[in-house]
N, C-alpha and C positions, 0 to 999 in steps of 0.2 A: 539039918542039912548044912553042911561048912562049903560055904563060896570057894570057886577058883578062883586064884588070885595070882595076876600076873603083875611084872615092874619090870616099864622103861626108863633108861637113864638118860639127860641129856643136858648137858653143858651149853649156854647160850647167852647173847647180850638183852638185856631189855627190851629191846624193841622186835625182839625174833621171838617173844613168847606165844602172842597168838598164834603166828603163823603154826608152829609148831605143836602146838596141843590142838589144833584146830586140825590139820594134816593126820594124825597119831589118832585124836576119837572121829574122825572121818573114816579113816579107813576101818578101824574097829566097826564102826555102825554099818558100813557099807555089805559086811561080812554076819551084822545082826539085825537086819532088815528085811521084808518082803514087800512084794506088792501087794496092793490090798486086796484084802479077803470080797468074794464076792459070794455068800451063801444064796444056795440053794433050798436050803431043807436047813435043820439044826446042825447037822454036822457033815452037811453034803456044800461043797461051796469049789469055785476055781481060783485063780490067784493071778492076777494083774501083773503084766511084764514090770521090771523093775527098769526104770531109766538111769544111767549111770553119764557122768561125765567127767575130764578133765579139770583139773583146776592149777595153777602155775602160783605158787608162791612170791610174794612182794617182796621178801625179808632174806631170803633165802635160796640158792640152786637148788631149788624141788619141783618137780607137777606129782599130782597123786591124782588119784583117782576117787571120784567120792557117789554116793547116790545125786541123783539131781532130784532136787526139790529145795526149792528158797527155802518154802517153808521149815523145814528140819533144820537147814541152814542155818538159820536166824533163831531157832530155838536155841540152838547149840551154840550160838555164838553168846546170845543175851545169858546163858547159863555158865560159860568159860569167862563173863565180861569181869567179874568182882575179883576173881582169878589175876587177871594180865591186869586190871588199877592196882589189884594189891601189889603184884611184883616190881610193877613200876615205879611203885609210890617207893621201893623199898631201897634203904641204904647196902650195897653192893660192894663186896659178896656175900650172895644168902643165896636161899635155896626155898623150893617150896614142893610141894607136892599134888597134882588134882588127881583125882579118880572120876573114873565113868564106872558106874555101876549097875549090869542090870539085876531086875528084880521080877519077882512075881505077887499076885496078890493071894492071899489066901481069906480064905470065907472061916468064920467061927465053927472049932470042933473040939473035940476034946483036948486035942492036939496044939490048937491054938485059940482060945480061949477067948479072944478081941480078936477082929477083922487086923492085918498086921500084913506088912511088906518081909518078905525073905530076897534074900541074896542070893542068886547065883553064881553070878562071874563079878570080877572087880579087877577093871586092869588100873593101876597106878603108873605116873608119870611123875618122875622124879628128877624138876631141874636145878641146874644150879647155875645161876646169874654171874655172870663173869663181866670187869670192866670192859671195856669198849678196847677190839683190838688194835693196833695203828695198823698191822695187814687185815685192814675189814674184809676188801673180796677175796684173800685166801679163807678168812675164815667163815664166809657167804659160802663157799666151794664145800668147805671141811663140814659145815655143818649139816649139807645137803648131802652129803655122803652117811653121815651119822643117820641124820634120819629117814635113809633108805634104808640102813641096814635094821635102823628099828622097827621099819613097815614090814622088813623082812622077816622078824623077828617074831610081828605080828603075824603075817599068814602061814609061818611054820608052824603055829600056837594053836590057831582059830577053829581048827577043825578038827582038836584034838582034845576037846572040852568032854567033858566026863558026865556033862548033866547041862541040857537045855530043854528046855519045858517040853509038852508034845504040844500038837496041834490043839485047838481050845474049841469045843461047838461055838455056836454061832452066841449062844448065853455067857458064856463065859470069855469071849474073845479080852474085855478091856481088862482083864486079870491079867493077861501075859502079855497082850500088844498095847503099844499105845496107837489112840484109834483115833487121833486129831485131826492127822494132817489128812489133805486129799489127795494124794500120791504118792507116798511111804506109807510103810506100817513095820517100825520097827519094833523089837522086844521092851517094857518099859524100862526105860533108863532115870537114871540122876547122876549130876554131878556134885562131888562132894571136893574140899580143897583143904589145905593145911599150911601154913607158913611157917618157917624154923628164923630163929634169931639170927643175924647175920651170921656167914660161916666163908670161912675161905673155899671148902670141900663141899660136893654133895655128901647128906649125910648117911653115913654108911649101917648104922647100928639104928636101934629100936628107937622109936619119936616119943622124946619125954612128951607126957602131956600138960603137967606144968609150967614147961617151958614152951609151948606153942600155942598160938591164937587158932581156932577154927572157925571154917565158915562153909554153912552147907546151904546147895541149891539145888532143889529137888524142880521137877520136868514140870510137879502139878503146882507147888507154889509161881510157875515164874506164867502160869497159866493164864 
């Protein structure tokens, strides 16, 4: 099975990274979350209102929209955090790249031979670091503009996914969802990141891998 793979683009200063990839797999998750399951029987179960709230950006003209739950929160924050040191720490202009990735587990078959994660979806975020504007609140405005039209981007996308797991009985529920937190229950995710040598441009063309450092954080390592 070949993952959907979507890519957002987005030009920014150093200190607008989190806000920005944190806003972008927010709204993503918010769109690949449920309430939790509450079984009944193995495959008889109802499903827990989802809580949603506001959030208003520090860096940026944005609010979005995200699930409420700290805890997901803060998952996702400590998994984006090696991400926004790394771009920080980086000489400018460069560019980097994270992904949110979900996945599924599957159980040993012929098929798959070791216990083994598959890919469904993989949305990629592709910034490029630009020096510090002297019109900063024109480009606090413009940036906030950009990254609506990429939320937009996202719920024109989000519902038009070609393959997302089915519901899972109550035995197999941590194979598709992650089943941590106490008030989400989203699809299991990871975030995975890439860094490209300093660059004037985002880069347009295929990522050497010789020429790139990687660095991966999966949901169950940062556990």
């Amino acid at each position: 099975m070949n993952a959907i793979s979507q890519l957002l683009e987005v030009e920014v200063e150093k200190h607008q990274v989190e806000d920005v990839v944190l806003a972008l797999f927010h709204t993503i998750l918010l769109h690949r979350s449920s309430g939790k399951f509450h079984y009944q029987a193995d495959d008889s179960y109802h499903i827990k209102e989802l809580a949603f709230e506001d959030v208003t950006c520090t860096n940026l003209q944005l609010t979005y929209v995200r699930c409420q739950s700290r805890e997901l929160d803060q998952s996702l924050r400590c998994q984006v955090a090696g991400f926004v040191n790394k771009m920080a720490q980086a000489v400018v202009p460069t560019s980097g790249k994270v992904a949110l990735e979900f996945y599924e587990k599957k159980k040993k078959s012929w098929l798959f031979p070791n216990d083994s994660s598959v890919a469904w979806e993989v949305w990629n975020v592709r910034l490029g670091v630009t020096q510090p504007s002297s019109e900063r609140w024109q480009f606090r405005e413009m940036l906030g503009s950009k990254v609506r039209e990429r939320i937009w981007d996202i719920l024109q996308s989000v519902h038009r996914h070609d393959y997302a797991p089915p519901n899972p009985t109550h035995l197999d529920l941590a194979s598709v969802y992650e089943t941590e937190y106490s008030d989400v229950q989203p699809y299991l995710f990871k975030v995975n990141m890439t860094l490209s040598p300093p660059s004037g441009k985002l880069l347009s063309g295929p990522w050497a891998d010789d020429q790139l450092v990687s660095y991966q954080y999966s949901h169950q390592a940062a556990a």
